[in-house]
C-alpha positions as CSV (number, residue, x, y, z in Angstrom):
1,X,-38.4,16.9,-13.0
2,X,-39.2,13.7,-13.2
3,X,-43.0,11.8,-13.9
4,X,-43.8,10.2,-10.5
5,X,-45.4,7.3,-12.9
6,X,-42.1,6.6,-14.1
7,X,-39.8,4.3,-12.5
8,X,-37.1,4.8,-15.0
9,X,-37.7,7.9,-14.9
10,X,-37.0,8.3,-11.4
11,X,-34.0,5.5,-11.7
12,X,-32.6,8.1,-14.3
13,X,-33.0,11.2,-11.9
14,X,-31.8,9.2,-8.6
15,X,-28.5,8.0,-10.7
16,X,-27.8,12.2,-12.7
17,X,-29.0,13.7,-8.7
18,X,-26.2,11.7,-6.9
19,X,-23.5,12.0,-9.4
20,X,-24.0,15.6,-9.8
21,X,-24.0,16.1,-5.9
22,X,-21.1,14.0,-5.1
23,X,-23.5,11.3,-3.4
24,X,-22.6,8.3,-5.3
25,X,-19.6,7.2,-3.2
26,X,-20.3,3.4,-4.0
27,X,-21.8,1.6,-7.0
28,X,-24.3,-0.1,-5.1
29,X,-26.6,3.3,-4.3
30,X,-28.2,3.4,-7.5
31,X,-29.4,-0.2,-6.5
32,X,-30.4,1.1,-3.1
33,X,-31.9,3.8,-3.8
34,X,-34.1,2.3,-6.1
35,X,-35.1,-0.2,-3.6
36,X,-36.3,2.8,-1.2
37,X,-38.0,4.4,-4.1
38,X,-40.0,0.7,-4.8
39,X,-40.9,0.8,-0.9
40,X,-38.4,-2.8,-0.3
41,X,-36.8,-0.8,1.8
42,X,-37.9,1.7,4.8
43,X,-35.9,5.5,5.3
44,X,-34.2,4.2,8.0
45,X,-32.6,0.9,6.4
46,X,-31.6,3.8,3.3
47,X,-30.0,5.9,5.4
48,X,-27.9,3.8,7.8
49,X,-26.4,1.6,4.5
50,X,-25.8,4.9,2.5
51,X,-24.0,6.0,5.1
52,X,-22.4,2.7,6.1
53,X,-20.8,3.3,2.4
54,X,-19.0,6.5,2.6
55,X,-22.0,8.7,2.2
56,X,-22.1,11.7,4.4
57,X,-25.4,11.5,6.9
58,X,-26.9,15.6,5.5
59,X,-26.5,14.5,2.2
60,X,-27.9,10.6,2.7
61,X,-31.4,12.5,4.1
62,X,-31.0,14.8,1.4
63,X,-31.4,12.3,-1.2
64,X,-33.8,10.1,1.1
65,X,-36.2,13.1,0.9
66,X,-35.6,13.7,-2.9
67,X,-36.7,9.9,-3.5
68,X,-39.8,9.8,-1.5
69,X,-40.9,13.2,-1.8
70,X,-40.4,13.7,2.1
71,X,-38.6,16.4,3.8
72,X,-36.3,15.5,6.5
73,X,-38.7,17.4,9.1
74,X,-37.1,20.0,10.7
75,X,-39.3,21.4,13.8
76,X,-40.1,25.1,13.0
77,X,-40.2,25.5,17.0
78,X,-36.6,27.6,17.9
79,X,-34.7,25.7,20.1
80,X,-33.4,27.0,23.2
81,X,-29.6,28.9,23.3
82,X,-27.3,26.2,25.3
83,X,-25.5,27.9,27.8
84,X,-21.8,27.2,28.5
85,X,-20.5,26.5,32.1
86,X,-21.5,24.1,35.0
87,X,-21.5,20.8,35.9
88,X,-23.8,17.4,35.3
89,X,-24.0,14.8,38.3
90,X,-24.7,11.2,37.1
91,X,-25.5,8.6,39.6
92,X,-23.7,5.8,37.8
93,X,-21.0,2.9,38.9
94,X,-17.5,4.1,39.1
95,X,-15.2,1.1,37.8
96,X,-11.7,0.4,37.1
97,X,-10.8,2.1,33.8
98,X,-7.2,0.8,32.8
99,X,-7.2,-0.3,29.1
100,X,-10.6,0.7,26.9
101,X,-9.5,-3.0,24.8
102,X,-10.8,-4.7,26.8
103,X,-13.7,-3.0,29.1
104,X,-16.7,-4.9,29.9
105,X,-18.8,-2.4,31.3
106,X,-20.5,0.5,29.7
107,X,-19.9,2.2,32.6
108,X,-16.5,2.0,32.2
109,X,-16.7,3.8,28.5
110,X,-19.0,6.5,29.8
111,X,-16.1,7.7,31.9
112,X,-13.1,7.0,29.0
113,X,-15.2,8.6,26.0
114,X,-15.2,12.0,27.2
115,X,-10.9,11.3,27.2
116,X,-10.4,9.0,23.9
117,X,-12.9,9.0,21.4
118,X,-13.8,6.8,18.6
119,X,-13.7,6.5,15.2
120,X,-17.3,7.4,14.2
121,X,-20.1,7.7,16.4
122,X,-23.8,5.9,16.3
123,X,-26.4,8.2,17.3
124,X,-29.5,7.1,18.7
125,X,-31.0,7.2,15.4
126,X,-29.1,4.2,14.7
127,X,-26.9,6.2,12.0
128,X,-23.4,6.0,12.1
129,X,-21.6,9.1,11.1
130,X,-17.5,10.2,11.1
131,X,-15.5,11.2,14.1
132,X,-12.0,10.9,14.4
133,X,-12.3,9.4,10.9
134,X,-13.4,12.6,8.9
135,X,-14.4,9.7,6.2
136,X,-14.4,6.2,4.7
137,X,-15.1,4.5,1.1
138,X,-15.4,0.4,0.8
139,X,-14.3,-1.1,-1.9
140,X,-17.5,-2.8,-4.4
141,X,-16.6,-6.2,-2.8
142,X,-16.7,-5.0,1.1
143,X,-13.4,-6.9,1.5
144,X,-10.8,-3.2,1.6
145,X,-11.7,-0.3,3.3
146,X,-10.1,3.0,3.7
147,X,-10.4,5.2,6.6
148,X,-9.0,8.4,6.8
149,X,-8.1,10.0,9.9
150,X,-9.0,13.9,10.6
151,X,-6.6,16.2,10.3
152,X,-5.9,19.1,13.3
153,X,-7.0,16.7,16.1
154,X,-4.4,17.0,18.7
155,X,-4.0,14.6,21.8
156,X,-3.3,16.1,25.2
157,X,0.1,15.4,25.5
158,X,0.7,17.9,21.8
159,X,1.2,14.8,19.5
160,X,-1.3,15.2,16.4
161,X,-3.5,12.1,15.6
162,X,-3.5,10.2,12.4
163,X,-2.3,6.6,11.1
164,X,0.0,5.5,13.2
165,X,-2.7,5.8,16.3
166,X,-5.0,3.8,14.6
167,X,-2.6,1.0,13.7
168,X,-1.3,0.7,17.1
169,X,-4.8,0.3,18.2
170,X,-6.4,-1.9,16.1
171,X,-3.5,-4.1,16.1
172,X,-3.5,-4.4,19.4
173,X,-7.0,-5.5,19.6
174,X,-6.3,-8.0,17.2
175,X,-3.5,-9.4,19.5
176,X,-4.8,-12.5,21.7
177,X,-2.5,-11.3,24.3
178,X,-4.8,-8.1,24.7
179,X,-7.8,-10.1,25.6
180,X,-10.2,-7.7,23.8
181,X,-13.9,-8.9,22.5
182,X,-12.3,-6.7,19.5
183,X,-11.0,-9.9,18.4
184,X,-14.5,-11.7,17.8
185,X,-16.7,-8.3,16.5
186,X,-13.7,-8.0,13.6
187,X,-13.6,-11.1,12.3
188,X,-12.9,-10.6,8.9
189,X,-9.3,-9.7,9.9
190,X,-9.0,-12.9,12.3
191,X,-7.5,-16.3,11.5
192,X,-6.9,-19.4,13.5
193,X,-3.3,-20.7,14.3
194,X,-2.8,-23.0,16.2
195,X,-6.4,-23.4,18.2
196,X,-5.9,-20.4,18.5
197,X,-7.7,-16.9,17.2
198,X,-5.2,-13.8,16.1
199,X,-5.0,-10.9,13.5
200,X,-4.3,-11.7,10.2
201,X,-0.9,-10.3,9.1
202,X,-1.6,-7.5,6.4
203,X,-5.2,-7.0,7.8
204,X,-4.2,-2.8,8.8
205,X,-1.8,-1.1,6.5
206,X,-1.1,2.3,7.3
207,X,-1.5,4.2,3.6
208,X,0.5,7.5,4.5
209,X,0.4,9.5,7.6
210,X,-3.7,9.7,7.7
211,X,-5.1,6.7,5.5
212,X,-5.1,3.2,7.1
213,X,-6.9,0.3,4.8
214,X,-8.1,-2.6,6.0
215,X,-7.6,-5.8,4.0
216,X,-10.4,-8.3,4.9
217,X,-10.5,-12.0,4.0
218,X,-14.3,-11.9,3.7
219,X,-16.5,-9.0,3.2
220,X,-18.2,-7.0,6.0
221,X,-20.3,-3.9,5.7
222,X,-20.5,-2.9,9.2
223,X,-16.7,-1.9,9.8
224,X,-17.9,2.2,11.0
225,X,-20.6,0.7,13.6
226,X,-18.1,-1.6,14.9
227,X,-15.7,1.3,15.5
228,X,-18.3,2.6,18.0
229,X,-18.5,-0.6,19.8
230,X,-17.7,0.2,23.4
231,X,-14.2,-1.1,23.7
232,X,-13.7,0.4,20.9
233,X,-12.0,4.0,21.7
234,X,-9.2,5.0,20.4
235,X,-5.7,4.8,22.0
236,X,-2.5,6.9,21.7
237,X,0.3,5.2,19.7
238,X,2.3,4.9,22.9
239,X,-0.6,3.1,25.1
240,X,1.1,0.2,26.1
241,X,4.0,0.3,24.4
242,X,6.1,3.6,25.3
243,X,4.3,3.7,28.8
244,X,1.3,1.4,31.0
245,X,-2.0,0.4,29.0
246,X,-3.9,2.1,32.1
247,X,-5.8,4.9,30.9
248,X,-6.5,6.3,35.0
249,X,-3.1,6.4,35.1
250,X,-2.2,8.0,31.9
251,X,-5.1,9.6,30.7
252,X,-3.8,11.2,27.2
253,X,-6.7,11.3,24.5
254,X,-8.7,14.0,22.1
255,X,-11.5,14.6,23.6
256,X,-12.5,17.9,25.6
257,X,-11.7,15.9,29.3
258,X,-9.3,15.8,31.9
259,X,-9.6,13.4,35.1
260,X,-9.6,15.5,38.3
261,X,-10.7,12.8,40.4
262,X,-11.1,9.5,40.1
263,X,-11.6,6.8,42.7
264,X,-13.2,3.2,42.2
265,X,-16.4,2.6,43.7
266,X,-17.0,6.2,45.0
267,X,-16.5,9.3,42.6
268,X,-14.9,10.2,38.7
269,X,-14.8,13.9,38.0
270,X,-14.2,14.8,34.5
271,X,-13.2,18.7,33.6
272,X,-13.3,20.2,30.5
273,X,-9.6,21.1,29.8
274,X,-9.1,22.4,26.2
275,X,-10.9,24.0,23.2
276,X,-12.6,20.5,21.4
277,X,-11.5,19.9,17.8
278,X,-15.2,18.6,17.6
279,X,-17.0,22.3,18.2
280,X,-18.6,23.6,21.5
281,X,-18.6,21.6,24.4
282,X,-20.7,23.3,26.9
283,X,-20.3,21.4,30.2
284,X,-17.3,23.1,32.5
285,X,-17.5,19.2,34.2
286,X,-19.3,16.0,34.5
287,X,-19.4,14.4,38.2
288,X,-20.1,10.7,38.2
289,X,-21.1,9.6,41.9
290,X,-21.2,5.9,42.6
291,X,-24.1,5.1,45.1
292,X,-23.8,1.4,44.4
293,X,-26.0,-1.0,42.9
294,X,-29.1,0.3,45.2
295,X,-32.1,1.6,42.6
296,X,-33.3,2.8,45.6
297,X,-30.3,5.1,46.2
298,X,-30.2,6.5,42.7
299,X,-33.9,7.6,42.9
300,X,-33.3,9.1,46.3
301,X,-30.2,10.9,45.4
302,X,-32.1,12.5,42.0
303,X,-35.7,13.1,44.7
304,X,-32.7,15.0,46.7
305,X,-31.8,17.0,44.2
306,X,-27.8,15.3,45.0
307,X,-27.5,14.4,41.0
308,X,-29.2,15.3,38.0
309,X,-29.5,12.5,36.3
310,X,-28.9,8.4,36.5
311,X,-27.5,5.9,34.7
312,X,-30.6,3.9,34.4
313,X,-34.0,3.3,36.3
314,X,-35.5,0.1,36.7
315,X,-38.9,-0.6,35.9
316,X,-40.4,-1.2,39.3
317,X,-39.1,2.2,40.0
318,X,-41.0,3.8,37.2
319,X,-43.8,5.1,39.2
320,X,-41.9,6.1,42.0
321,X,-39.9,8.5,39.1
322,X,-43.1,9.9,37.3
323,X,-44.5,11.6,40.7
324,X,-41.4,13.6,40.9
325,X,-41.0,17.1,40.5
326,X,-39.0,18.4,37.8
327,X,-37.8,15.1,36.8
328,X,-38.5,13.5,33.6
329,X,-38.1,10.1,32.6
330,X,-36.6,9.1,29.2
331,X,-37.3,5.9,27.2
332,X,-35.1,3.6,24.7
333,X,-36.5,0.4,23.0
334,X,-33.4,-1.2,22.8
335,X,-31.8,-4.5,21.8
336,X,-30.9,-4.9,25.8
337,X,-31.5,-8.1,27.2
338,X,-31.0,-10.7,29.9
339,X,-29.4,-14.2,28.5
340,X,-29.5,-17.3,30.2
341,X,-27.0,-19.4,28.7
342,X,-26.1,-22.5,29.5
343,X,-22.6,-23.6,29.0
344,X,-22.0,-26.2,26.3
345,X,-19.0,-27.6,27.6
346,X,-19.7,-28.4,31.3
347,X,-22.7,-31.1,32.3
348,X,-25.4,-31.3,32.2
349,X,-25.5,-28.6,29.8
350,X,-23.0,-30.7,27.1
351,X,-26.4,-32.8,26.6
352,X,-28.4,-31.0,24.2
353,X,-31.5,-32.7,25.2
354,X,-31.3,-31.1,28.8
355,X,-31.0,-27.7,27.2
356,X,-33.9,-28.4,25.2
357,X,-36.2,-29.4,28.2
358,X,-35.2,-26.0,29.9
359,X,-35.9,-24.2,26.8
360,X,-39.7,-26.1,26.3
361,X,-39.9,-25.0,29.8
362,X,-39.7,-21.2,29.2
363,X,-42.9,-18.8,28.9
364,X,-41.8,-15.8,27.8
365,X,-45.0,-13.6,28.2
366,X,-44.9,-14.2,31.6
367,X,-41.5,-13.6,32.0
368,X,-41.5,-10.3,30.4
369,X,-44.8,-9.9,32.8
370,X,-43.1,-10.9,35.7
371,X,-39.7,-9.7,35.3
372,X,-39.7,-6.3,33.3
373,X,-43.3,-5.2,33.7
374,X,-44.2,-5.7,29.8
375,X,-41.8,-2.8,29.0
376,X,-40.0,-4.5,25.8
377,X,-40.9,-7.3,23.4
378,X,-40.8,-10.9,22.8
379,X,-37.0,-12.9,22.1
380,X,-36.6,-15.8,20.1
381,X,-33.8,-17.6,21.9
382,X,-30.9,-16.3,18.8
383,X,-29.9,-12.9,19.8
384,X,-31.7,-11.2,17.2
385,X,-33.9,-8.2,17.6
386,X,-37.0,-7.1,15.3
387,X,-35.3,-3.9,15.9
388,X,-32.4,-4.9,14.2
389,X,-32.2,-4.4,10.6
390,X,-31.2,-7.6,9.3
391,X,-33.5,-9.4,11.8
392,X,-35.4,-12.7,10.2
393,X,-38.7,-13.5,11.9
394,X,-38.6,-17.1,12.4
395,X,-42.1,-19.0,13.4
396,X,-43.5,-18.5,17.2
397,X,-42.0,-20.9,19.5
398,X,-43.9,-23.1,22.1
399,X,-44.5,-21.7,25.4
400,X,-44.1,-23.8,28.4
401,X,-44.7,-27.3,26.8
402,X,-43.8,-29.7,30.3
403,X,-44.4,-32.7,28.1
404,X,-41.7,-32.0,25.5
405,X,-39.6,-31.1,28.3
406,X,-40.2,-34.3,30.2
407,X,-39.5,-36.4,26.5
408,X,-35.8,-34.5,26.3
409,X,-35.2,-34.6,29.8
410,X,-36.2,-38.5,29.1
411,X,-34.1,-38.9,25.8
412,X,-31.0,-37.4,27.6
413,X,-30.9,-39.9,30.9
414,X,-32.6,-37.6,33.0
415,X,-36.2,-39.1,32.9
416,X,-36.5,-39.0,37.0
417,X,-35.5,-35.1,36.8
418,X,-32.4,-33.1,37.2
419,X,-30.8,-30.1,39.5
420,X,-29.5,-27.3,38.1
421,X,-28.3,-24.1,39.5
422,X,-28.5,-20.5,37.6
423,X,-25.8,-17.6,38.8
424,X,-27.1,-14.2,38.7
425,X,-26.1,-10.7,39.9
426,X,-28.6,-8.6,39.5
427,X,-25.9,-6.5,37.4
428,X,-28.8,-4.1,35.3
429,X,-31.4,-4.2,38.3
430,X,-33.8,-6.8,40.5
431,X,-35.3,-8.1,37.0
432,X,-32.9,-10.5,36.2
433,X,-33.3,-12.5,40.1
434,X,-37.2,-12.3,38.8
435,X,-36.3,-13.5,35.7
436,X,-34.5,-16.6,36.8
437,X,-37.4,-17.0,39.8
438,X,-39.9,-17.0,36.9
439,X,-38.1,-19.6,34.5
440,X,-37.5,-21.6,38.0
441,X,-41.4,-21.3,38.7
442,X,-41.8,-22.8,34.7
443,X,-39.3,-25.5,35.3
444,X,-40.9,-27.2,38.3
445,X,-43.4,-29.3,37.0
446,X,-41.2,-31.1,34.4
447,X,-38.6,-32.3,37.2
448,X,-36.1,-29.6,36.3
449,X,-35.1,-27.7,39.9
450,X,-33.3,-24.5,39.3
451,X,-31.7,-23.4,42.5
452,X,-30.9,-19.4,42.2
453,X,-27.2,-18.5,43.2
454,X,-27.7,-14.3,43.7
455,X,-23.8,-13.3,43.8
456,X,-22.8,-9.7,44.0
457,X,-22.7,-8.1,41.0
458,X,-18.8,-7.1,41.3
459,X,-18.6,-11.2,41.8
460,X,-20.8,-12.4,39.4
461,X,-18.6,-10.2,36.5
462,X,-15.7,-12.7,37.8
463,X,-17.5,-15.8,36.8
464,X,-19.8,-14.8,34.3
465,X,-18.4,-16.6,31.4
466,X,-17.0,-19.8,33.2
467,X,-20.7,-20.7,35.4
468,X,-22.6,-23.5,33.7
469,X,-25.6,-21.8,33.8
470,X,-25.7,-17.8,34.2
471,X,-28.1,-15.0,33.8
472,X,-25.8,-12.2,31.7
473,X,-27.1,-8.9,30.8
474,X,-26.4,-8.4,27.5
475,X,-26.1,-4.5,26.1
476,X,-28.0,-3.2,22.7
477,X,-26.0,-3.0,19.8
478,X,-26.9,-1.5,16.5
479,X,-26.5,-4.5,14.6
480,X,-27.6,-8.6,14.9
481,X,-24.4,-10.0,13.6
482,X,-22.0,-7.6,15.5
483,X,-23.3,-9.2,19.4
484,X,-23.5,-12.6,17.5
485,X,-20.1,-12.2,16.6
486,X,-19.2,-11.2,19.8
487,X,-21.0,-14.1,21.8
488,X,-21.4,-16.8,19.6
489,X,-18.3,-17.3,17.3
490,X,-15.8,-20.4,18.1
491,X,-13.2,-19.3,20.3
492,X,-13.6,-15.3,21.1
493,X,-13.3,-14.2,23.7
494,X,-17.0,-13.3,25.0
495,X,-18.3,-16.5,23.9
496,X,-19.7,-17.4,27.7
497,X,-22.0,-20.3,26.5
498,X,-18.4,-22.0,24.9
499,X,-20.7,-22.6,21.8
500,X,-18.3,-24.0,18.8
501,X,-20.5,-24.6,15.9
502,X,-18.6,-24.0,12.0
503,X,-21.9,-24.2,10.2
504,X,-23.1,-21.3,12.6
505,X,-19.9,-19.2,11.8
506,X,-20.1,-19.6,8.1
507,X,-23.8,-18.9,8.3
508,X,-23.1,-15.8,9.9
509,X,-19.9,-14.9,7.6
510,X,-22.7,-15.2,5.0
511,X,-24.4,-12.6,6.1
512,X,-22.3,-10.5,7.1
513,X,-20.8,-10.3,3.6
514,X,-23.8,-9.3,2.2
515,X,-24.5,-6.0,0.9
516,X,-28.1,-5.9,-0.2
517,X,-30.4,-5.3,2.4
518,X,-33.2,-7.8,1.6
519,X,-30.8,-10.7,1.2
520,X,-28.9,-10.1,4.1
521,X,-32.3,-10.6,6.1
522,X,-33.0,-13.4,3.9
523,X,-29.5,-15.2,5.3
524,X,-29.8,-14.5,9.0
525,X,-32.5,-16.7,8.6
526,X,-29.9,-19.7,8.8
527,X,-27.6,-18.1,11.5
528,X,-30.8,-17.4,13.7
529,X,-32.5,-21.2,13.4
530,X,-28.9,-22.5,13.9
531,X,-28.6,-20.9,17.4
532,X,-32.6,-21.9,18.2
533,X,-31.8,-24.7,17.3
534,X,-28.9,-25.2,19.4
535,X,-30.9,-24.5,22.9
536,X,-27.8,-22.9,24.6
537,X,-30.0,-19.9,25.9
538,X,-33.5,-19.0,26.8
539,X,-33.8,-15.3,26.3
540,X,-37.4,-14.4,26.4
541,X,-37.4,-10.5,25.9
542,X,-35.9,-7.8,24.6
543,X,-35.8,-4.6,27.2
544,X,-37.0,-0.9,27.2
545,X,-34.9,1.1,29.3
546,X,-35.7,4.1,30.8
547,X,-33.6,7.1,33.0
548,X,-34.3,10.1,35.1
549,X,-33.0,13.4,34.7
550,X,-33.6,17.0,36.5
551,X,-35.1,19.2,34.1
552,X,-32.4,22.0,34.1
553,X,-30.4,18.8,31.8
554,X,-30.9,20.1,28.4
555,X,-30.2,18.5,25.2
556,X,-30.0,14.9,26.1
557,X,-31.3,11.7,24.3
558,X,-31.3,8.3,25.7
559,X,-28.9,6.3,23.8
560,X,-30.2,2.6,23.7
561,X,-26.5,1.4,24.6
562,X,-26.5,3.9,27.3
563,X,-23.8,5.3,25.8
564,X,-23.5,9.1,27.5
565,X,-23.3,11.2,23.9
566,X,-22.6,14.9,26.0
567,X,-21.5,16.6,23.3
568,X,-24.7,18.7,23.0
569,X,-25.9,18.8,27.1
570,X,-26.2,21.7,28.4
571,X,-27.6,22.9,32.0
572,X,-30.0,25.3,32.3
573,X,-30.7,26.3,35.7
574,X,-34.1,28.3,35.5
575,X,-35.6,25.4,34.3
C-alpha cells in the first residue's frame, strides 16, 4: 500500500490500480484522478467525467473510494423485496406523442420512454451510465467517439436493435427537415450551408452491425448525456421511412411497454407487454390521467386517493401536501427555471439599451420571494447553474438600479418611457404569472410598463419562440453548455430570443472542447459574461421542485428533469 504522505506515491498506485482493473479506458484518468486525490476536484465532478470517458459507473466509485479512502456508503438497513404486479396512476398532461425528434414537452417523453429508450441514462445522481449502448470510448482528442449498441435487445415488432437504428436516428435529427432541438445540442456534427444549419456528411458512420462512430469537427465530452436529452429516444430504423414518424400510431420500441390507451388531453395507459432486456420490471401498468393544468385538481385527485402520485406540485401547494395522510412530498434542486427573454430581432427589444433598462430593473430576491416561495437559488441572467459542473461564478449583479434603467432607457430613445408586453402561460404552475407581476412591479418606477398577456398554456407553446417578450419555462439539464447550446446558438432551432452572436458560439465551442475540468470552468467564464452581457433575458432564479406520491409508491426518486425513471417502482399496498 501506498504512504498517504506520498503523492507520487499515490500517482504510482492510482496509475498500476486502474490498469490492473481494466479502469483506464482514456489517457486523461491518471490526470483526473490525481486532481480528486489533490482535492481540485469534488467525488462527484470524478465520477460523472470518468464515466463520461468510457468508464463503467461500479468501477468509477470503486476507484473514487480507493483515492480518498472513502467507501461508496452502502446503507446496512435491508431494503424492502419489490413486489411485481399492479398499477401506478400519475396525474400528469397527456400530449400529442407523434415523433420523440422533436418533443417539446417532458410530458411527452414520460409517456414514449417506457416504449423507446435511449442510449444511456442520467440518474438523478447526475451520472450518466449505458443503456441501449452497452458502452463507449472517446478518442484522446474528444473529436471520434464509438458507441456500441447492446446485443439481444429486440424491438416489438421481432427486428434486433443495433447500428443501423442508431444511424437512422441520429441522422434524422441532424436533418433540418426534422425540426429537432437535436440539431443545436449536437453541434459538433452541424455545419452551415447556405444560412442554413444541417448534419455534417460523415458525422455517423455505422462501423459493423453494432458500432456506430461519430466524427466531430470539434471536440465535445458530453456526447452520453446528450443521448439522454429528452428528444432524444431512440427510433426504429423504419420510423419515418418504411412507415409514419408517429410513434401513437406505430408504437414499436424496446422497452417493457405497450399503449393500451391513449387519448390527448384525457388518459395514456401503458401495459407491461414482454420480458425487459433491461431486468425486472415490476409495474403490470402505468396510468397517466390528465386533469389539466389545475394544481388544485392534481392535489385533490392524490387527497382522493384517484392517483398515486403527480407530475409536479407547486409551491403554494406545499402546505396543503404536507398535512396529507400517507402522502409524502419529494424534493429536487434542479437547474429548472423561468426565462424571460426578450427577442432580439423584433423592437423594442433589437435595442440593446431597452434590454438593459429591463434587466437594471430586475430584483431577483424578491422575485424568488414572491414568485417561488424562496425554494431555489439566485440566476445570473446566462443560463448557468452553480449546480452545474462547469458553472463560473461571475460578480453579483445590481438589483433594481431605476437610475441605470432610466440612463439606457435614455440612451436608446426611450427617455419619456416605453410599453412593453410579456406572454406567459403559466405552463409549470401560477409562479411564472407572479413572476412576470413582480418584474412588472420593479419596472414601474423607471417608465418601463409591462402589460401581462396570460394565454393558455396549450396557446402559449404555439408562440413561445416567435413573442417579443415571453416568460418560458426552461427544464434542468445536467450540463450548462448542453441548454446553452440548445437556446442560445445562431440559428437552432430553440433559440426563442433569435440571439446570433459568433463570439458567443466560439466561446462556448471552447468549452465544450475541453476536457479538464478546472479549465473548462475557467472558459465558461467568457460564454457566461457574453450572454450577461447581451441582456436578452432576466432570469432571476433557479427552481426546487417538489412532487406528491402515496406511500404504497416504492422505489422512486425525483429526477430533477422530471424524467419518470420506473424501472425500479414498485407498489406496495400495505404501506
Amino acid at each position: 500500500m501506498f504512504k498517504r504522505n506520498s503523492l507520487l506515491g499515490k500517482k504510482r498506485y492510482i496509475g498500476t490500480e486502474a490498469r490492473k482493473l481494466g479502469y483506464e479506458t482514456h489517457p486523461y484518468m491518471p490526470e483526473l484522478a490525481d486532481l480528486l486525490y489533490r482535492n481540485r476536484i469534488d467525488r462527484r465532478d470524478f465520477l460523472r467525467t470518468a464515466c463520461l470517458l468510457g468508464m463503467s459507473a461500479t468501477a468509477a466509485y470503486a476507484m473514487a473510494g480507493a483515492i480518498t479512502g472513502q467507501g461508496v456508503g452502502v446503507s446496512s438497513a435491508k431494503a424492502a423485496t419489490p413486489k411485481a404486479g399492479g398499477s401506478l396512476r400519475v396525474a400528469m398532461a397527456v400530449q400529442e406523442m407523434t415523433d420523440p425528434a422533436t418533443f417539446d414537452w417532458v410530458e411527452k417523453s414520460n409517456v414514449a420512454r417506457f416504449i423507446v429508450e435511449h442510449l444511456t441514462r442520467t440518474g438523478s445522481d447526475n451520472i450518466t451510465r449505458p443503456y441501449l449502448a452497452e458502452g463507449w470510448e472517446a478518442s484522446e482528442d474528444l473529436k471520434t467517439w464509438r458507441f456500441t449498441a447492446r446485443k439481444g435487445v429486440m424491438w416489438s415488432n421481432g427486428d434486433e436493435f443495433g447500428a443501423d437504428d442508431i444511424v437512422h436516428t441520429m441522422n434524422r435529427w441532424l436533418d433540418p427537415a426534422t425540426g429537432s432541438s437535436n440539431l443545436g445540442l449536437f453541434a459538433p456534427m452541424v455545419e452551415e450551408v447556405d444560412g442554413k444549419k444541417q448534419g455534417i456528411p460523415g458525422a455517423v458512420e455505422k462501423v459493423d452491425d453494432y458500432t456506430v462512430q461519430f466524427n466531430l469537427r470539434s471536440a465535445a465530452l458530453a456526447m452520453p448525456e446528450n443521448f439522454y436529452n429528452y428528444p432524444a429516444a431512440i427510433t426504429h430504423r423504419g420510423f419515418g421511412k418504411d412507415y409514419e414518424a408517429d410513434l401513437s400510431a406505430n408504437p414499436i420500441g424496446t422497452g417493457p411497454c405497450e399503449i393500451a390507451e391513449f387519448e390527448v388531453g384525457r388518459k395514456a395507459v401503458l401495459r407491461k407487454a414482454r420480458e425487459w432486456w433491461a431486468g425486472p420490471f415490476y409495474l403490470d401498468e402505468i396510468q397517466y390521467i390528465d386533469l389539466g393544468n389545475d394544481p388544485n385538481a392534481q392535489i385533490g385527485a392524490i387527497a382522493s386517493d384517484q392517483v398515486d402520485m403527480t407530475y409536479n406540485t407547486p409551491v403554494d401547494e406545499l402546505d396543503v401536501v404536507r398535512r396529507l395522510p400517507n402522502v409524502e412530498l419529494h424534493e429536487a434542486v434542479t437547474a429548472q427555471t423561468g426565462v424571460m427573454r426578450m427577442r432580439t430581432s423584433e423592437a423594442p427589444f433589437d435595442n440593446i439599451h431597452v434590454r438593459k433598462a429591463v434587466q437594471a430593473c430586475a430584483n431577483r430576491p424578491e422575485m424568488l420571494s414572491i414568485a417561488h416561495r424562496d425554494a431555489g437559488q439566485m440566476a445570473e441572467d446566462h443560463h448557468v447553474c452553480q449546480i452545474h459542473p462547469e458553472y463560473f461564478a461571475l460578480p453579483a449583479q445590481t438589483q433594481n438600479d431605476i437610475e441605470a434603467a432610466k440612463a439606457h432607457l435614455a440612451e436608446g430613445g426611450f427617455a419619456d418611457g416605453v410599453d412593453l408586453e410579456i406572454v406567459v402561460g403559466d405552463t409549470q404552475g401560477p409562479w411564472e404569472t407572479a413572476q412576470c407581476e413582480a418584474l412588472a412591479a420593479q419596472c414601474r418606477p423607471a417608465g418601463i410598463n409591462v402589460r401581462i398577456n396570460k394565454m393558455p398554456a396549450n396557446q402559449y407553446w404555439e408562440v413561445w419562440d416567435k413573442a417579443p417578450f415571453g416568460l418560458t419555462s426552461w427544464t434542468h439539464r445536467p450540463l450548462g453548455t448542453m441548454v446553452l447550446s440548445l437556446a442560445y446558438r445562431a440559428g437552432v432551432p430553440w433559440n426563442e430570443s433569435a440571439y446570433n452572436n459568433p463570439e458567443f458560439d466560439a466561446a462556448l465551442d471552447d468549452a465544450e472542447a475541453t476536457l479538464d475540468v478546472e479549465a473548462r470552468k475557467a472558459k465558461m467564464e467568457k460564454p457566461e459574461q457574453i450572454l450577461q452581457d447581451s441582456a436578452i433575458m432576466v432570469q432571476p432564479f433557479w427552481r426546487s421542485v417538489f412532487k406528491a406520491a402515496h406511500k404504497r409508491v416504492q422505489g422512486h426518486t425525483t429526477h430533477p428533469t422530471y424524467y419518470h425513471q420506473f424501472h425500479n417502482v414498485w407498489i406496495d399496498n400495505d404501506a
